[in-house]
C-alpha positions as a Python dict, from the first residue, in 0.01 Angstrom:
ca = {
    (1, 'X'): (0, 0, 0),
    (2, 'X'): (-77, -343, 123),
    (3, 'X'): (-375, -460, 359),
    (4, 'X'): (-345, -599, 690),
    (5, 'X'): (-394, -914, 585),
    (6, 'X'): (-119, -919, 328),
    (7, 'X'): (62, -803, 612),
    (8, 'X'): (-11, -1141, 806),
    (9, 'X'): (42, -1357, 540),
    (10, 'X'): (351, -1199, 453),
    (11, 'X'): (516, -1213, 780),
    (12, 'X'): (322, -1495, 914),
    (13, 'X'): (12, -1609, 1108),
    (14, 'X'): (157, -1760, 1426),
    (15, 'X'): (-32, -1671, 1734),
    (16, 'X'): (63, -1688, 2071),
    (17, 'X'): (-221, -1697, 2337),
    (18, 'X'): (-238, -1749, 2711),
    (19, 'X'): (-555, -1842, 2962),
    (20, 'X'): (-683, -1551, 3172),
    (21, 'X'): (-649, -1792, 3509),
    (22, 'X'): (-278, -1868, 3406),
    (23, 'X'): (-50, -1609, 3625),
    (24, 'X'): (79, -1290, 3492),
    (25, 'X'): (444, -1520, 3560),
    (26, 'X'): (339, -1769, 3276),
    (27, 'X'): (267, -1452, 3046),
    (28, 'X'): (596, -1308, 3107),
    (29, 'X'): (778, -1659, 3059),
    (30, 'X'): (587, -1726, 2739),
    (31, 'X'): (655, -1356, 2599),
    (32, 'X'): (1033, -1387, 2664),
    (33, 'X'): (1018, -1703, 2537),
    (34, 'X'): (810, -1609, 2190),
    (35, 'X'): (1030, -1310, 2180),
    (36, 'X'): (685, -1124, 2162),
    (37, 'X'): (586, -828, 2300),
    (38, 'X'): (180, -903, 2402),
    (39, 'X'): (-15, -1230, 2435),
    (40, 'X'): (-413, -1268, 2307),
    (41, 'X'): (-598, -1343, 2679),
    (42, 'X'): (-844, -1670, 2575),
    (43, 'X'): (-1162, -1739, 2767),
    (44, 'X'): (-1303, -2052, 2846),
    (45, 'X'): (-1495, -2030, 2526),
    (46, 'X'): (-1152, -1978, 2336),
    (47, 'X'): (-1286, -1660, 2189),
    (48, 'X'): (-1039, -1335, 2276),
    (49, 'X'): (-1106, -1253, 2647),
    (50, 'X'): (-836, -957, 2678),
    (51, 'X'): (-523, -899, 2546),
    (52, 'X'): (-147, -855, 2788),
    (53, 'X'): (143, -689, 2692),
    (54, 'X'): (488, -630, 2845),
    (55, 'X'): (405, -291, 2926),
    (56, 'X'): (84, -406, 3095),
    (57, 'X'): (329, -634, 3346),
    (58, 'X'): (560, -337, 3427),
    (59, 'X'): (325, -99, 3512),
    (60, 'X'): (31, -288, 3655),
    (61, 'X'): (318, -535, 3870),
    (62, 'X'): (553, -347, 3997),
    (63, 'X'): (366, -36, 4087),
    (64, 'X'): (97, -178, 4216),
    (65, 'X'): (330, -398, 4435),
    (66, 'X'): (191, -717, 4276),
    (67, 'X'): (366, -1083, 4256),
    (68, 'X'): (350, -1191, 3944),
    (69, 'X'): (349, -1549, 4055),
    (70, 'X'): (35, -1462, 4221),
    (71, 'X'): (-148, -1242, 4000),
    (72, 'X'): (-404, -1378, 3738),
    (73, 'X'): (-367, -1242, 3406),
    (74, 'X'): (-782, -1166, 3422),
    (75, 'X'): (-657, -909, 3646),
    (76, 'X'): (-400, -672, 3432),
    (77, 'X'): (-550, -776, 3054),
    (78, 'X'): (-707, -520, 2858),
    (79, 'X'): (-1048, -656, 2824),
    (80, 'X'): (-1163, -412, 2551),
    (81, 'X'): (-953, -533, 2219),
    (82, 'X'): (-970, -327, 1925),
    (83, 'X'): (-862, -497, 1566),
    (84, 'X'): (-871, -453, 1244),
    (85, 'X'): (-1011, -580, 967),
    (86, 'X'): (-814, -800, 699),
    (87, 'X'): (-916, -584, 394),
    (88, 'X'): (-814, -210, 578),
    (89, 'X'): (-514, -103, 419),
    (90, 'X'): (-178, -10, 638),
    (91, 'X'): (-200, 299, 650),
    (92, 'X'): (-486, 330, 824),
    (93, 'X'): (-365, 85, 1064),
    (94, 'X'): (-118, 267, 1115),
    (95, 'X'): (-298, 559, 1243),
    (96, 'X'): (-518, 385, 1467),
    (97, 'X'): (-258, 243, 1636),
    (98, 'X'): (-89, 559, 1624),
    (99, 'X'): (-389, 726, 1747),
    (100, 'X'): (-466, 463, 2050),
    (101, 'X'): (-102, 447, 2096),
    (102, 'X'): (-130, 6, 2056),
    (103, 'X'): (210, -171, 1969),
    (104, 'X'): (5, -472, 1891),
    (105, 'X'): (-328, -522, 1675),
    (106, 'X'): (-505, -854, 1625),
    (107, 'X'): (-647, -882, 1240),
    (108, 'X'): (-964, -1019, 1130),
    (109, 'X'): (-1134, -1143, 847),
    (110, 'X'): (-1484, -1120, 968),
    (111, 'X'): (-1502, -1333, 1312),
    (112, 'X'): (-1176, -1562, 1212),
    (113, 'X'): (-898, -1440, 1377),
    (114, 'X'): (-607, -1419, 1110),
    (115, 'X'): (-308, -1299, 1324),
    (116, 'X'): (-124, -975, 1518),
    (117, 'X'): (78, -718, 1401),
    (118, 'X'): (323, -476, 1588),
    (119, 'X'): (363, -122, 1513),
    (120, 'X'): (691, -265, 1449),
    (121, 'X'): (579, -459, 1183),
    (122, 'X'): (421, -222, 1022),
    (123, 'X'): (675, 33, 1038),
    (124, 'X'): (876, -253, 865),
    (125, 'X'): (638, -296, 570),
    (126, 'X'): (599, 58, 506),
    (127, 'X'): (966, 128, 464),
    (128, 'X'): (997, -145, 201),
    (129, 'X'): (685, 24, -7),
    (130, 'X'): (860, 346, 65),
    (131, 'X'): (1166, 196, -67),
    (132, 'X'): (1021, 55, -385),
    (133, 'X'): (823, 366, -479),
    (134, 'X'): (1150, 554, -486),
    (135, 'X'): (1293, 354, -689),
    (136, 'X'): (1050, 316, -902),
    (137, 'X'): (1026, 710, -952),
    (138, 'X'): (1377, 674, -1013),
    (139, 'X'): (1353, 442, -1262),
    (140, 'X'): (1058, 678, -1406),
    (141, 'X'): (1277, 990, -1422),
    (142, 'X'): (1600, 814, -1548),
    (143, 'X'): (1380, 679, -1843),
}
């Protein structure tokens, strides 16, 4: 099974951030606009501040009565981001985010920030290595 990394260079490295003072409006804009389902939060230092998905704007907006034209992203971001590391392999990705039920994982190669996956990404890869080791046991037991 492949790394996290391969899975980034594979599908590719483009990352979409936002500011934490930019409104919880821009986020949503940007998403829909990215077609992507969470945003990396930046701080002033431009190191990861938070991270905001599109389940973080339904359920911290609407029931909390918020506008999102004037609520902050600061103030809905997950602060606390857990990655992973470029060399883990996929399957243990998998499980963590599994496990910590995340849809979206930023991947690192020591402090560089390489990219995110989605669960749905890596769903994706491992039905193509599922895929290929069938037929390649097929292959195997035809001779």
């Amino acid at each position: 099974m492949i790394t996290a990394g391969e899975l980034i260079r594979k599908k590719g490295s483009e990352i979409w951030t936002i500011q934490r003072d930019e409104t919880v409006y821009d986020a949503m804009k940007l998403m829909a606009e990215k077609d992507a389902g969470a945003l990396l939060v930046m701080g002033d230092d431009n190191k990861i501040a938070g991270i905001i998905s599109e389940r973080d704007c339904v359920r911290k907006m609407d029931v909390e009565g918020r506008s999102t034209r004037d609520t902050r992203v600061v103030a809905i971001m997950t602060e606390k981001v857990m990655y992973v590391e470029a060399n883990q392999p996929l399957e243990e990705v998998m499980a963590l985010m599994g496990e910590k039920n995340f849809r979206h994982m930023p991947v690192m190669d020591g402090s560089k920030l390489l990219g995110v996956i989605s669960m749905r990404d890596v769903l994706k890869e491992v039905v193509v290595q599922q895929k290929f080791l069938i037929s390649q046991l097929e292959h195997y037991i035809r001779g």
